[in-house]
C-alpha positions as CSV (number, residue, x, y, z in Angstrom):
1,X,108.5,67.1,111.5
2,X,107.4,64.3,109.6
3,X,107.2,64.5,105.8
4,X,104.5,62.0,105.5
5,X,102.1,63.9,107.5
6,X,102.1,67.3,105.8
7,X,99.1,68.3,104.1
8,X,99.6,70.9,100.7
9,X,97.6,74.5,100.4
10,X,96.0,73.7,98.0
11,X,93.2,77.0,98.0
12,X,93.8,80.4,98.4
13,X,91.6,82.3,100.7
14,X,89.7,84.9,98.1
15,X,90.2,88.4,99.9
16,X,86.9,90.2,101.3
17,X,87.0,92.8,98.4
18,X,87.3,90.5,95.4
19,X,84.8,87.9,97.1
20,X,82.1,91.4,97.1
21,X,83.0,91.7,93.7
22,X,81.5,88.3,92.8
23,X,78.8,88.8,90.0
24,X,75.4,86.8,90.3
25,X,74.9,84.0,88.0
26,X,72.6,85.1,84.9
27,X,72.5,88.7,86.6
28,X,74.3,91.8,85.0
29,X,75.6,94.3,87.0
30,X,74.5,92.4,90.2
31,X,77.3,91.3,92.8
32,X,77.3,89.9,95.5
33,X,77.8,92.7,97.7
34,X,74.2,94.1,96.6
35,X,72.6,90.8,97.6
36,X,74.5,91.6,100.9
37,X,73.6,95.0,100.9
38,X,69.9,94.2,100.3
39,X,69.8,91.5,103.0
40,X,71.3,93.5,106.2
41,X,69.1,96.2,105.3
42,X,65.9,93.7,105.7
43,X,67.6,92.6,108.6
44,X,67.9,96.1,110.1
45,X,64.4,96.8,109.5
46,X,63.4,93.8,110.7
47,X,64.6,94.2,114.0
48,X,63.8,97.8,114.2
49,X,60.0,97.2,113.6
50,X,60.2,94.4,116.2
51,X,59.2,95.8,119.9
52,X,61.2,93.5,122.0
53,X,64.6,93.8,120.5
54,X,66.9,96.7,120.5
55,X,69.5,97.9,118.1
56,X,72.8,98.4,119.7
57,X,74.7,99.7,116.4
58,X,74.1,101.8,113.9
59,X,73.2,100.5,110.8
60,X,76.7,101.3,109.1
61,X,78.5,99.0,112.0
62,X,75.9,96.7,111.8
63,X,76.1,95.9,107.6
64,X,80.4,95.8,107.8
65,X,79.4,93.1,110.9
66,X,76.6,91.4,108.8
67,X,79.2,91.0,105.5
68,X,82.3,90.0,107.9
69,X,80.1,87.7,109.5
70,X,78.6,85.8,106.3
71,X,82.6,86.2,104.6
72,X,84.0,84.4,107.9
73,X,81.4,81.7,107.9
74,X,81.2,80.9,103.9
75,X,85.0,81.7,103.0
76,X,87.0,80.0,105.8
């Protein structure tokens, strides 16, 4: 393997848990997780209320889905 053409880690992925755990700028006691909370609970609603869709999950499987989705798409 060439030397010349490896590339240094440089960042550490932040784990799921400690990325939840991020507080919201001029908030206190308001992470990130609530915002998250708040917003897949909207969602769920959302799509409840709404005739032509159908929920396939409960809501439990369907906020850990909603967070792993938004931590994959942000974080990686």
């Amino acid at each position: 393997m060439d030397q010349e053409n490896l590339i240094p880690i440089t960042r550490i992925k932040i784990s799921k848990e400690k990325w939840l755990q991020t507080p919201i700028k001029y908030e206190t006691d308001y992470y990130l997780k609530d915002i998250l909370l708040l917003l897949s609970n909207k969602t769920y609603q959302w799509i409840l209320s709404k005739e032509d869709l159908k929920i396939i999950k409960d809501y439990d499987s369907f906020h850990q889905e909603f967070v792993e989705c938004f931590y994959q798409n942000y974080i990686s």
